[in-house]
Rosetta silent file (secondary structure, phi, psi, omega in degrees, C-alpha in Angstrom):
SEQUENCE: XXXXXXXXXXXXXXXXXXXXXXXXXXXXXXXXXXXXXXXXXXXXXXXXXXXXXXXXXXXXXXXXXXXXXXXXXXXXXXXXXXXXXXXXXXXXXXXXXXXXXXXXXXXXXXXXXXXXXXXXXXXXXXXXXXXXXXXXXXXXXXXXXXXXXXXXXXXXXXXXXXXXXXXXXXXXXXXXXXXXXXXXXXXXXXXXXXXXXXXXXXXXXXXXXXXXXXXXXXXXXXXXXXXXXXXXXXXXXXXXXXXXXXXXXXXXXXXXXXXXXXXXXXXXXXXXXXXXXXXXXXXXXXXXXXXXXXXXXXXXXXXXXXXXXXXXXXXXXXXXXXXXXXXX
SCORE:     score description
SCORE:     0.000 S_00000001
   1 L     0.000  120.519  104.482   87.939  126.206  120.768 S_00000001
   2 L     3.030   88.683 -178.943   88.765  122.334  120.042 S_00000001
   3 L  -116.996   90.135 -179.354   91.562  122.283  118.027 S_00000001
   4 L   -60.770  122.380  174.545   92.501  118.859  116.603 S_00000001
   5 L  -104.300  103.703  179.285   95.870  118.338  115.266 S_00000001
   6 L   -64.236  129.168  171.818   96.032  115.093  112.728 S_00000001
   7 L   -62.888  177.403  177.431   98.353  112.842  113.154 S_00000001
   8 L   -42.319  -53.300 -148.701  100.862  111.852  110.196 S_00000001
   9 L   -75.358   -6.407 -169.577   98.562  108.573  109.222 S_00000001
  10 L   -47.086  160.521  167.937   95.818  110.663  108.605 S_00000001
  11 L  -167.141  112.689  164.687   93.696  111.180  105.360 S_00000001
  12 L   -57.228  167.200  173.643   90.577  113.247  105.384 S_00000001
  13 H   -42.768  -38.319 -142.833   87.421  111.450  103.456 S_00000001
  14 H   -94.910   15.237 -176.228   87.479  113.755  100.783 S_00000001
  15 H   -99.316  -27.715 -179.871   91.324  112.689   99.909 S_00000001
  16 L   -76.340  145.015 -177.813   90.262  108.637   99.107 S_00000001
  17 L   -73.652  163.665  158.146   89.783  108.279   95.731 S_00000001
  18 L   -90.137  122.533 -177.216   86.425  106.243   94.813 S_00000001
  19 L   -58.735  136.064  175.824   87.010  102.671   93.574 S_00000001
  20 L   -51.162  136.373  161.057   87.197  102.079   89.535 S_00000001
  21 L   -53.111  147.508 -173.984   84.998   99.869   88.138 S_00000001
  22 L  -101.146  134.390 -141.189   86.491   96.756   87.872 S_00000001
  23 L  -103.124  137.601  177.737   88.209   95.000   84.851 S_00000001
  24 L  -105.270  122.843 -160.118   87.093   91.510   84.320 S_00000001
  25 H   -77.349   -1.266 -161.954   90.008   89.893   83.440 S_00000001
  26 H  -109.045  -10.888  171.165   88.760   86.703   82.937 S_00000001
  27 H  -104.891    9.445  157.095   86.314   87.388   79.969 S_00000001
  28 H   -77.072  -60.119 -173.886   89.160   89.539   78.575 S_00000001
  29 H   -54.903  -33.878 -160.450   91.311   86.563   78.404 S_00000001
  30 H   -76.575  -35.854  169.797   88.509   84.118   77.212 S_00000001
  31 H   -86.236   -6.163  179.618   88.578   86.733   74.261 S_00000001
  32 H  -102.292    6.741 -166.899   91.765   86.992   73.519 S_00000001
  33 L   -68.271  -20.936 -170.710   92.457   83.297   73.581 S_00000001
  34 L  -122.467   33.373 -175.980   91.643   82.818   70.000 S_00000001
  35 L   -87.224  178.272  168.963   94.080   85.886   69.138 S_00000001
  36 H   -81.519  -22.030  153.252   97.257   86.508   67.444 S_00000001
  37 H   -18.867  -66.678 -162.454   98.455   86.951   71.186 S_00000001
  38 H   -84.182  -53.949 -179.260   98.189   83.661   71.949 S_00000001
  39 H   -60.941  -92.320 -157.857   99.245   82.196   68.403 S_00000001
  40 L   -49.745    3.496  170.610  102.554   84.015   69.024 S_00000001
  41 L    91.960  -33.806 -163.510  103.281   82.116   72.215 S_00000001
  42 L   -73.339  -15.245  151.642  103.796   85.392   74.137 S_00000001
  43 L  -143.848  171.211 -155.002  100.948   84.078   77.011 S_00000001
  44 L   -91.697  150.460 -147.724  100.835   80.924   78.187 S_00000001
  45 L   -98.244  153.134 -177.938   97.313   79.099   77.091 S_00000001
  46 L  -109.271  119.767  179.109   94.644   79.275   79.124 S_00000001
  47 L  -105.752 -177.756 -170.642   92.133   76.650   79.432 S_00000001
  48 H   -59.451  -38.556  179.256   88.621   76.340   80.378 S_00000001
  49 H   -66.794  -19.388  162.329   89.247   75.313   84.165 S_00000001
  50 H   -28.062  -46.780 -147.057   91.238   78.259   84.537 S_00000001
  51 H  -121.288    8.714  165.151   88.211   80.237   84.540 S_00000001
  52 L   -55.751  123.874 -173.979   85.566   77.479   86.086 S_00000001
  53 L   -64.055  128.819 -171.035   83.334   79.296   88.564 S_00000001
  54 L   -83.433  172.063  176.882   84.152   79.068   92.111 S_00000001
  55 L   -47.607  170.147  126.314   81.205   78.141   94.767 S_00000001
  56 L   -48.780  124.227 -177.483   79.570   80.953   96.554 S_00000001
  57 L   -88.302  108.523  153.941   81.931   82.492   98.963 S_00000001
  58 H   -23.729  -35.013 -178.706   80.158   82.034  102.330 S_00000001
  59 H   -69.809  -14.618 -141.140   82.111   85.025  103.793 S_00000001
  60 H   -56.887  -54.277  179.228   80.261   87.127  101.508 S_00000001
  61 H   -47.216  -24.722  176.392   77.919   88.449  104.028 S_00000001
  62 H   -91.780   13.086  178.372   80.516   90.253  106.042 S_00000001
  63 L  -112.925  115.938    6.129   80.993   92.382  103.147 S_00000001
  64 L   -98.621  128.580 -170.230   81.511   95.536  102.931 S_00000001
  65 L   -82.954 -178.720 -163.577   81.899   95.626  106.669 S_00000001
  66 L   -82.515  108.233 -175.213   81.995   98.762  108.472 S_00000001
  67 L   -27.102   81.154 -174.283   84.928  101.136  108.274 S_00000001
  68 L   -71.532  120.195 -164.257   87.232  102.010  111.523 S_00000001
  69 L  -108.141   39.111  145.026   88.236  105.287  110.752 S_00000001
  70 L   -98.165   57.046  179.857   90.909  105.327  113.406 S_00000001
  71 L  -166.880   94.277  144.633   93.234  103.650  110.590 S_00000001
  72 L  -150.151  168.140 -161.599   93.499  105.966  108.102 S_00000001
  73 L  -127.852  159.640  172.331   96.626  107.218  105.975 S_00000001
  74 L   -67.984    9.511  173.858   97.498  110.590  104.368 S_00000001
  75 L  -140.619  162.358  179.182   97.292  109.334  100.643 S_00000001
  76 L   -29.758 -161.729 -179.254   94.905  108.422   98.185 S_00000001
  77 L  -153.124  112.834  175.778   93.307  104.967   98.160 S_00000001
  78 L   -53.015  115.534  175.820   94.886  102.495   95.108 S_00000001
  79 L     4.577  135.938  131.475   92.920  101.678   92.035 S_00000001
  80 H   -36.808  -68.520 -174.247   91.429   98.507   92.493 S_00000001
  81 H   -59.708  -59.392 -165.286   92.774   97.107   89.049 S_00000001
  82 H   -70.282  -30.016  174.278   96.437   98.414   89.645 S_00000001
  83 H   -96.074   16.986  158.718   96.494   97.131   93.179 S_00000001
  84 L  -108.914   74.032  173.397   95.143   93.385   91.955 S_00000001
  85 L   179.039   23.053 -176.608   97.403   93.605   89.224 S_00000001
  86 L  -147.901  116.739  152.477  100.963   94.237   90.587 S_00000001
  87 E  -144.182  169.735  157.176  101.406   91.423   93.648 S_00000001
  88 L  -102.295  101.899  161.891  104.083   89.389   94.904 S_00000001
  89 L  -148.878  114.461 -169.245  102.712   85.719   95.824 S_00000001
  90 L   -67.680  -46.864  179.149  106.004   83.857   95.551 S_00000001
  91 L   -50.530  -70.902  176.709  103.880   80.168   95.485 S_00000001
  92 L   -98.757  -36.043 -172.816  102.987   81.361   91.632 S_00000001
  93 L  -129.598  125.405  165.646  105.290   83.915   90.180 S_00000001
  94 L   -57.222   14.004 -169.404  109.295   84.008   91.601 S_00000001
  95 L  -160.327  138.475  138.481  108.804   88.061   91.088 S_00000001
  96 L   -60.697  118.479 -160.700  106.354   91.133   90.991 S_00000001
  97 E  -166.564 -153.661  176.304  104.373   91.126   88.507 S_00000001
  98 L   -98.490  111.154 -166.805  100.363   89.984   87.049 S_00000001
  99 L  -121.905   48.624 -168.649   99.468   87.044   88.909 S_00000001
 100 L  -133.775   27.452  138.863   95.555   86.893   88.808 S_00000001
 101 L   -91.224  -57.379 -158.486   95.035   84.209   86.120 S_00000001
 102 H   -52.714  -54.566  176.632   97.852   81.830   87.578 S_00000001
 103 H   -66.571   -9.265  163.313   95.839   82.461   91.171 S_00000001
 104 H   -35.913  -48.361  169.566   93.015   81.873   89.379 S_00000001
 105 H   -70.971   16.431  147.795   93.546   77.700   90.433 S_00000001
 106 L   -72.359  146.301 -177.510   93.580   78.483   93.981 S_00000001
 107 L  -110.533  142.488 -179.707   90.819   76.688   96.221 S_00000001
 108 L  -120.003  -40.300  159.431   89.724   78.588   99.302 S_00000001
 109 L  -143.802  167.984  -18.602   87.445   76.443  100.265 S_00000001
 110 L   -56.585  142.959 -172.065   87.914   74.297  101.970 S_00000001
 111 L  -128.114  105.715  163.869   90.068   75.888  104.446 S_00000001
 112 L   -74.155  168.129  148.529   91.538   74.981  107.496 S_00000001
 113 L  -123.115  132.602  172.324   93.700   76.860  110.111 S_00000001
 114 E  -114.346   98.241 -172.400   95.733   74.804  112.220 S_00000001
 115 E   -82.218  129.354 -173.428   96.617   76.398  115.528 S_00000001
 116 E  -167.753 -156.495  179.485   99.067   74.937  117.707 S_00000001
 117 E    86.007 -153.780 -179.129  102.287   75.241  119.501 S_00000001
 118 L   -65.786   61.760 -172.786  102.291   76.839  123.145 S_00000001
 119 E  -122.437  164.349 -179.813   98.796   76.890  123.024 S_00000001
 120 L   -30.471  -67.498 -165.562   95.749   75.868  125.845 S_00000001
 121 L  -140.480   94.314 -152.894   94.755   73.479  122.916 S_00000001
 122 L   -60.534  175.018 -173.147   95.844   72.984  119.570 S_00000001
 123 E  -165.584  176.278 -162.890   92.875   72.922  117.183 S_00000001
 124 E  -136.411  150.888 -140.655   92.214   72.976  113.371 S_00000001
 125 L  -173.504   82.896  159.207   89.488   75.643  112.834 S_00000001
 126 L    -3.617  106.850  170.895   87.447   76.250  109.524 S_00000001
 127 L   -56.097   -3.695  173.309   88.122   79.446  108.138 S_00000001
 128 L  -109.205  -36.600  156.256   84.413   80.421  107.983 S_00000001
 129 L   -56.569  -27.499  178.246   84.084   79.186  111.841 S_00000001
 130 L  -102.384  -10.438  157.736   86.761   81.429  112.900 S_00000001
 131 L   -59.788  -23.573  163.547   85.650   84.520  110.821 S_00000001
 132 L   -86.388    9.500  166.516   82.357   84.174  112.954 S_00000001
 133 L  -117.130   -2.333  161.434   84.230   84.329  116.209 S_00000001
 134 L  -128.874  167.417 -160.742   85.934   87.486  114.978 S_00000001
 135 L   -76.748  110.873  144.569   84.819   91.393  115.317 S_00000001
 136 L   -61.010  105.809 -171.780   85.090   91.857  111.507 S_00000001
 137 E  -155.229  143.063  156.648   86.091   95.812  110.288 S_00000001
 138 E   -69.651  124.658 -178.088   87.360   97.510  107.375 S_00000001
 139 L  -130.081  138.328  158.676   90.911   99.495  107.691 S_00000001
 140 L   -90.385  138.382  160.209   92.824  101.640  105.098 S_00000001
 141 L  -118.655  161.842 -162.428   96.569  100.969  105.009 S_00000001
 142 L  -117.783  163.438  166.952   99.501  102.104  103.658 S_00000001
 143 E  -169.373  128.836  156.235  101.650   98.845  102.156 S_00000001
 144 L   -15.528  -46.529 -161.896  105.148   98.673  101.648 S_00000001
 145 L    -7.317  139.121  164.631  107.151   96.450   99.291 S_00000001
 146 L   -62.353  -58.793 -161.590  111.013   96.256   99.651 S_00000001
 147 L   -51.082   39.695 -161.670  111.012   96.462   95.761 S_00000001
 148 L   -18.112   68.345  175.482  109.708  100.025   96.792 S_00000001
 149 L  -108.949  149.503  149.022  106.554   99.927   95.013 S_00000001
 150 E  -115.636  172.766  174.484  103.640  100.922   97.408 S_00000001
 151 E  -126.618  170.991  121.671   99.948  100.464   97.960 S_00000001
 152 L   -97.889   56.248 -106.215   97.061  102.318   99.788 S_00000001
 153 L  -133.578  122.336  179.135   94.618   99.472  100.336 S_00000001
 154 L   -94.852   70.655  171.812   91.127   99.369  102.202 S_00000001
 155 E   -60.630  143.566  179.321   91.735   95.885  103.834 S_00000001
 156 E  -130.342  136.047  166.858   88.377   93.766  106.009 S_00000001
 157 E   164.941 -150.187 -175.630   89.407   91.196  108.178 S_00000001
 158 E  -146.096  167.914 -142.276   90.417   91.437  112.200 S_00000001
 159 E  -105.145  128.281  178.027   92.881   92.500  114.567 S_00000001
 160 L   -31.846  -35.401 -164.251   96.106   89.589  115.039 S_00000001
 161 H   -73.715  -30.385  174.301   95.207   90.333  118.633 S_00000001
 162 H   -71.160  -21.284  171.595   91.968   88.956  118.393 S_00000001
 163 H  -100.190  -39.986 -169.145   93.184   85.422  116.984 S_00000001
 164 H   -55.847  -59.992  152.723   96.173   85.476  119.815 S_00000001
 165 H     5.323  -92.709 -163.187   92.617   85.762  122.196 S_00000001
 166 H   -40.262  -41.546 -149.915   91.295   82.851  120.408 S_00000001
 167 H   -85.820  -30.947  173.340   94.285   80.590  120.016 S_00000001
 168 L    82.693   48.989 -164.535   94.932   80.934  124.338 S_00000001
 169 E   -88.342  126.290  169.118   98.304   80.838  124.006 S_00000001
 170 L    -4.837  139.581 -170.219  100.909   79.867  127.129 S_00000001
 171 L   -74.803  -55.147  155.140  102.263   82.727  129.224 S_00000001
 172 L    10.327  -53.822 -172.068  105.723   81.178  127.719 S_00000001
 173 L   -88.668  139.122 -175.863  105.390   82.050  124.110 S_00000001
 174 L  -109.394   14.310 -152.978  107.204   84.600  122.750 S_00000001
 175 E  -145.799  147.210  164.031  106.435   84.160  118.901 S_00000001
 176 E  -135.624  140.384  160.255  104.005   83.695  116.530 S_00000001
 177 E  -125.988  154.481 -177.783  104.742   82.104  113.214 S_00000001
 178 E  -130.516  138.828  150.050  102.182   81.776  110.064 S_00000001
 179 E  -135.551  147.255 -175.090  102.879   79.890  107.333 S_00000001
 180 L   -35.392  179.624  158.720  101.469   79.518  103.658 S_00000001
 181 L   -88.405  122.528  153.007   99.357   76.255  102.260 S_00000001
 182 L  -104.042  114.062 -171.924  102.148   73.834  100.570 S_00000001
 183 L  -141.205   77.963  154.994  100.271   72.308   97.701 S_00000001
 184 L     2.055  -69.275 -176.919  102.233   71.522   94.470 S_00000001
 185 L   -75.122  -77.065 -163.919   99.473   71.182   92.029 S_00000001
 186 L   -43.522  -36.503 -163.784   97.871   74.171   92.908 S_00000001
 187 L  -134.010  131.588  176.406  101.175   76.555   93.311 S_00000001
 188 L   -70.157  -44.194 -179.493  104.244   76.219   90.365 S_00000001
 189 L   -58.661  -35.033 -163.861  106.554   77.722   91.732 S_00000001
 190 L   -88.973   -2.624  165.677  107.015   74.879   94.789 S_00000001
 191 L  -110.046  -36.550 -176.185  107.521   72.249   91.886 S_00000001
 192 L   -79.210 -155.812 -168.836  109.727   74.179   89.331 S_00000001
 193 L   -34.051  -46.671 -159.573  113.391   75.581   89.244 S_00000001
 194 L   -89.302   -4.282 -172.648  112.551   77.115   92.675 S_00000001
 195 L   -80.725   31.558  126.242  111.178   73.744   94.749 S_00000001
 196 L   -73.050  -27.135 -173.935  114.590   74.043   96.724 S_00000001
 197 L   -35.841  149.602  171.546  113.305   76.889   97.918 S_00000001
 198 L   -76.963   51.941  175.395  112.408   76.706  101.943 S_00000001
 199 L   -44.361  144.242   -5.649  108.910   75.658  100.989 S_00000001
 200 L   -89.127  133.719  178.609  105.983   76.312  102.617 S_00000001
 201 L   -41.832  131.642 -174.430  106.792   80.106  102.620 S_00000001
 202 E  -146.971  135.415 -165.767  107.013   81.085  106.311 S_00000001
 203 E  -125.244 -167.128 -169.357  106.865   84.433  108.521 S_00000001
 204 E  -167.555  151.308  169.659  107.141   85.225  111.930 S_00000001
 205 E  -158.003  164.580  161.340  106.445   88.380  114.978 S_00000001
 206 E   -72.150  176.225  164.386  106.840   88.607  118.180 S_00000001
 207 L   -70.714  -10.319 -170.624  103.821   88.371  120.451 S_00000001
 208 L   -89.369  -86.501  167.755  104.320   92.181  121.325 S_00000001
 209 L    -8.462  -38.235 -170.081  103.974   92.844  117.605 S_00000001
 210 L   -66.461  -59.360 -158.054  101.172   90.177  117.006 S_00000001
 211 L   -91.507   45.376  173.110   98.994   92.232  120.141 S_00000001
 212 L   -97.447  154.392 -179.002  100.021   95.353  118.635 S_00000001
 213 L  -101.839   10.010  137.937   96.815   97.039  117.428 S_00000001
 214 L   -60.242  -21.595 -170.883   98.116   97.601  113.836 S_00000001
 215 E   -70.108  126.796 -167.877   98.702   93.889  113.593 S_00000001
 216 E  -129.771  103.465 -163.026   95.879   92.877  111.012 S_00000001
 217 E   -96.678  118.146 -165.373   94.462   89.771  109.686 S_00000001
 218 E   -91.689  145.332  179.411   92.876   90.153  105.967 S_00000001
 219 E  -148.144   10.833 -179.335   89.919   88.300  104.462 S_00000001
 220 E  -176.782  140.893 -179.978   88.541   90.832  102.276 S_00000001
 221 E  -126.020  135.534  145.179   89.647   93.624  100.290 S_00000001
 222 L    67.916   38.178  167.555   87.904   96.844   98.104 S_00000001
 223 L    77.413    5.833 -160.996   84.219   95.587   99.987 S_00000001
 224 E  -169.145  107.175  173.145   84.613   92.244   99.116 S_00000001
 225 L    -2.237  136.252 -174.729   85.909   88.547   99.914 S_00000001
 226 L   -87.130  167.901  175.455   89.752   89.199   98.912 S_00000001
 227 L   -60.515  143.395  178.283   91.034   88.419   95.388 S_00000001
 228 L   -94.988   44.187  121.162   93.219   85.150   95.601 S_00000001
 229 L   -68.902  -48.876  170.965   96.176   87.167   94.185 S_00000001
 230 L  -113.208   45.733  173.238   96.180   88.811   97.456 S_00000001
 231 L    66.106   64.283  150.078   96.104   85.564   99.559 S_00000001
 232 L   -56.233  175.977  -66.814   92.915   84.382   99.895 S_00000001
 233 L   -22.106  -16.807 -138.379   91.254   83.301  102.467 S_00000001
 234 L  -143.593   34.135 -141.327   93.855   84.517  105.062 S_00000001
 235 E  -136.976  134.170 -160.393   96.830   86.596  104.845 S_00000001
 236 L   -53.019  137.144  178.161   98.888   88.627  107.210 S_00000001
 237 L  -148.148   98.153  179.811   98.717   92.741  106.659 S_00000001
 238 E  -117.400   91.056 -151.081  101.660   94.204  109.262 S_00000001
 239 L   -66.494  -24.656  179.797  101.363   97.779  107.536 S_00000001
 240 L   -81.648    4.110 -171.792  104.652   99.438  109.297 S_00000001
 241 E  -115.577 -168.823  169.180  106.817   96.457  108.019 S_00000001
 242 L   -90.828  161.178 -150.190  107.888   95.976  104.598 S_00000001
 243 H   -59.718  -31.721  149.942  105.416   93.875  102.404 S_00000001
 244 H   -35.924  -28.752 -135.654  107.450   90.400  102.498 S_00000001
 245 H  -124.886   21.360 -174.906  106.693   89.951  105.897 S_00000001
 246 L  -107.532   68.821 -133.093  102.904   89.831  104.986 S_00000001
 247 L   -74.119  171.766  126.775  102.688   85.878  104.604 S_00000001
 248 L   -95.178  179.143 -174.687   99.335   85.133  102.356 S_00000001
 249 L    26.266   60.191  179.724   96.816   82.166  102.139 S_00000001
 250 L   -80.862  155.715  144.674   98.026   81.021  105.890 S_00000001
 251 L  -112.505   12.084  170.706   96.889   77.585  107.287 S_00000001
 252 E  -132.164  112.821  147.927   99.285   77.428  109.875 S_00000001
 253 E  -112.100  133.917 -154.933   99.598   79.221  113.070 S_00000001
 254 E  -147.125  125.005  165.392  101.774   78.012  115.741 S_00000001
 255 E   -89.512  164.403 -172.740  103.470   80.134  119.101 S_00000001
 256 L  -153.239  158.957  143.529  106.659   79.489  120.343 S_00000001
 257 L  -112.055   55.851 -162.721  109.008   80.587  122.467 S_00000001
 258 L  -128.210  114.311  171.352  111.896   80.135  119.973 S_00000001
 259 L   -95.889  139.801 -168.607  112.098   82.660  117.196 S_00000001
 260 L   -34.896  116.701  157.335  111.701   81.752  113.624 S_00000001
 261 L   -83.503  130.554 -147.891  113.809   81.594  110.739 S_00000001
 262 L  -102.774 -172.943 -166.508  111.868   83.058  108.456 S_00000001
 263 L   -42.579  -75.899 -116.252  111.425   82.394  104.250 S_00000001
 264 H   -88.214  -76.424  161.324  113.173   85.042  103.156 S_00000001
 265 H   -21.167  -63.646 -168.768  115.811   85.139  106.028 S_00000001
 266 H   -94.197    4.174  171.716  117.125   82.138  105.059 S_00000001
 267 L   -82.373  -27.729 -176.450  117.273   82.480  101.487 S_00000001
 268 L  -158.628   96.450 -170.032  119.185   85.876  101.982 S_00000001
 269 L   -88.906   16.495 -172.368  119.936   86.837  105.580 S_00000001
 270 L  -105.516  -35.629 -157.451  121.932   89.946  104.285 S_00000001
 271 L  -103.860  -33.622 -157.753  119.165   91.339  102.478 S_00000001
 272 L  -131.347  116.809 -168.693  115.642   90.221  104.048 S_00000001
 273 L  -103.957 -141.184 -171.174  116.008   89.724  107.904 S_00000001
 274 L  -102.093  -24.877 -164.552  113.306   88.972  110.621 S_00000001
 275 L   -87.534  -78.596  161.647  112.428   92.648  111.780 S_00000001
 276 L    71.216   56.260  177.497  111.979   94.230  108.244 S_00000001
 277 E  -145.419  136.048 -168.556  110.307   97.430  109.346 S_00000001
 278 L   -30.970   83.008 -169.272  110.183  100.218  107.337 S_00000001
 279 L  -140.985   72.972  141.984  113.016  103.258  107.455 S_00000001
 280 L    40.926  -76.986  177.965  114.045  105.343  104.365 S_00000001
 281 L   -90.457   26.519  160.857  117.398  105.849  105.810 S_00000001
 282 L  -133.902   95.885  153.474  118.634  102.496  105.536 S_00000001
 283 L   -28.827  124.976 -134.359  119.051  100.938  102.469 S_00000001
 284 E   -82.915  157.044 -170.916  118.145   97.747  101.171 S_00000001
 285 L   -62.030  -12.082 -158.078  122.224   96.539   99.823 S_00000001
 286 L  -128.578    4.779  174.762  120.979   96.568   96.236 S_00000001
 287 E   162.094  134.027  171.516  119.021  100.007   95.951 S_00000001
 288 L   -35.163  170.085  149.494  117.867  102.712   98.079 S_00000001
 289 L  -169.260   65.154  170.454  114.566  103.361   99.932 S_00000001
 290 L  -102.793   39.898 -152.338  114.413  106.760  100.715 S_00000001
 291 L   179.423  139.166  152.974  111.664  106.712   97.802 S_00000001
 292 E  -160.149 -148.088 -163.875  109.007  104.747   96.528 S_00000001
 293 L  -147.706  135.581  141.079  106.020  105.017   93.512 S_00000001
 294 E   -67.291  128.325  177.934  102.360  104.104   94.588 S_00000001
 295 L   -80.471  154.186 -146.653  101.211  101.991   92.074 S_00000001
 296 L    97.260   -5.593 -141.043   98.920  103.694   89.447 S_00000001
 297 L  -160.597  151.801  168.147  101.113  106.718   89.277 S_00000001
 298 L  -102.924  -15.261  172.640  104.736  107.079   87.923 S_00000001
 299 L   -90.213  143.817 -178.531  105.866  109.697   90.300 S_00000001
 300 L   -78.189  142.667  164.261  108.006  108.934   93.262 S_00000001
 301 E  -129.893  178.862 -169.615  107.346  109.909   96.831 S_00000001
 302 L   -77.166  141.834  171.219  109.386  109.820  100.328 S_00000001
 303 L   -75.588  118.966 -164.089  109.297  106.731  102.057 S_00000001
 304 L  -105.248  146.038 -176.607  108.091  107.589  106.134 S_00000001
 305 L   -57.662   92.829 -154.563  109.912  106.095  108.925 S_00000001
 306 L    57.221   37.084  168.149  107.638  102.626  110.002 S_00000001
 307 L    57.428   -0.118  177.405  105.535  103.445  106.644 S_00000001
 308 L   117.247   -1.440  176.742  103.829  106.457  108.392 S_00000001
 309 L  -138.063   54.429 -174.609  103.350  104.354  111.991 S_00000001
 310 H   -69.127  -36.478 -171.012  106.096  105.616  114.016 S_00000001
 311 H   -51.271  -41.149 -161.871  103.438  106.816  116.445 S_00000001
 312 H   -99.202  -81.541 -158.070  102.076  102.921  117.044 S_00000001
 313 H   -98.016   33.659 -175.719  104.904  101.002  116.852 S_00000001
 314 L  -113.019  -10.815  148.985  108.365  102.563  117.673 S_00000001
 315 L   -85.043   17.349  160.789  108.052  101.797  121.050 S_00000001
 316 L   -76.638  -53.277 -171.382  108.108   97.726  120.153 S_00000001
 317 L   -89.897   61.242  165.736  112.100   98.339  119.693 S_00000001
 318 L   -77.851  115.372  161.007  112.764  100.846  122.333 S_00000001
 319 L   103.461   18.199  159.556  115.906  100.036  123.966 S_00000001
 320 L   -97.722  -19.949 -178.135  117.062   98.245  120.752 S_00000001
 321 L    89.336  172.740 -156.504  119.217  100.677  119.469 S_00000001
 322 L  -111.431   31.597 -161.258  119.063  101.804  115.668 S_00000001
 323 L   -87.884  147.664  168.750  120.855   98.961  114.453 S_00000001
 324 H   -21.687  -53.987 -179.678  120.509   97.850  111.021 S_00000001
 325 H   -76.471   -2.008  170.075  118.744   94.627  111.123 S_00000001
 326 H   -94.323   24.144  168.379  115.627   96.132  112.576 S_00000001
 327 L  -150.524   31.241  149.205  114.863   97.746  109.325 S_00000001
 328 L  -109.852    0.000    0.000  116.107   94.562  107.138 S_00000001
């Protein structure tokens, strides 16, 4: 008898929830606009271009792409509405919180990528030309946040390893860095209180990490071209690290063999380092994380050692030692 033993990340079918119909926030708002809400000041007014209808998204067609069901996790699968209604995208709100009117003014396309560094050849690459040069699949993930909030999230998009492929990069490089779009008008934050900040938000991995087969590049969430709250067209999904280290809306990738100081890192190298991978039993200086809440649900649950992907990736640090900064 053929006796399979599931790993940790596991989740039979019958454990994902089915996605919620979805709330359309933007003819909510358009009604509440002539409210007592709004007359008290208490949201900020929303005009008609807010809610001016983007193009047809070209990508559309690759949607909902076809499942790999060697990526699956041992929990539930989040609401739609609760996980596009909790994000971190730093570029409009300095916090977690409801960002999907503000991201409403993002433009996706057009979209460049600009590849460069120890590469064959740098190049600047459409984002709908290089989504047709890659094998396109659906993955469930677990996701992270230091602020130990979690997700369970059915991401579409392609494996990191598959753009290092593309980009041809020098036997040399040891690095990959991604960084955001820096646009002013478009993102508030990079003009207000906070434009000291070490604009355009920028992340970094090694190349072992990049061609890790967890390493994941997203372009569609929940079936569908993703929501620009959770960094349309382009954004980084490295599910064992914590959720910072998941750059959105990149236009830049560039190898190196010099590694990065990343956003975060230099705004607070005590708190948010380069490594950032996932462990319970080290503590962020300002609040545990042997715990964290899946969003939809008020009860807490234990926080797993590399999120739940000790199995994949704990032999990237082998012979590092247990030291602190690999899980800060």
């Amino acid at each position: 008898m053929l006796i399979k033993i599931p790993r940790g990340w596991e989740l039979p079918e019958s454990a994902a929830t089915p996605e919620s119909l979805f709330l359309n926030r933007r003819e909510l708002m358009k009604g509440l606009a002539a409210g007592p809400i709004l007359a008290a000041g208490s949201v900020p007014f929303l005009t008609d271009d807010v809610f001016a209808a983007d193009p047809p998204d070209p990508s559309a067609k690759y949607y909902p792409a076809k499942r790999n069901e060697t990526y699956k996790v041992d929990r539930a699968i989040t609401d739609e509405k609760a996980a596009g209604t909790w994000n971190n995208f730093y570029e409009f709100l300095p916090q977690a919180g409801e960002i999907t009117d503000r991201a409403a003014k993002l433009v996706v396309r057009p979209w460049e990528v600009a590849i460069g560094g120890m590469v064959e050849k740098p190049q600047k690459v459409a984002i709908d030309t290089l989504l047709a040069a890659m094998p396109i699949e659906e993955r469930v993930y677990r996701h992270r946040c230091v602020e130990t909030w979690s997700m369970t999230v059915p991401w579409t998009g392609f494996p990191v390893k598959a753009l290092v492929d593309y980009a041809k990069p020098l036997g040399s490089a040891k690095f990959v860095v991604m960084k955001t779009l820096m646009d002013k008008d478009m993102f508030p934050t990079q003009r207000s209180f906070f434009a000291g900040y070490p604009w355009p938000y920028t992340e970094g991995m090694t190349i072992e990490e990049a061609t890790n087969d967890l390493a994941f590049l997203v372009t569609g969430v929940y079936g569908k071209p993703a929501a620009k709250q959770h960094g349309a067209p382009l954004r980084l999904a490295l599910p064992w690290k914590y959720g910072f280290k998941s750059v959105k809306s990149i236009v830049e990738v560039t190898f190196t063999d010099q590694r990065p100081t990343t956003f975060w890192e230099t705004l607070q190298p005590r708190e948010y380092g380069f490594w950032a991978n996932v462990n319970p039993a080290v503590d962020h200086p300002r609040w545990s994380q042997a715990e964290e809440r899946p969003l939809g649900g008020s009860r807490k649950v234990p926080t797993l050692l590399y999120n739940g992907y000790a199995e994949q990736v704990a032999s990237l640090y082998a012979g590092m030692g247990n030291a602190r900064t690999l899980f800060m």
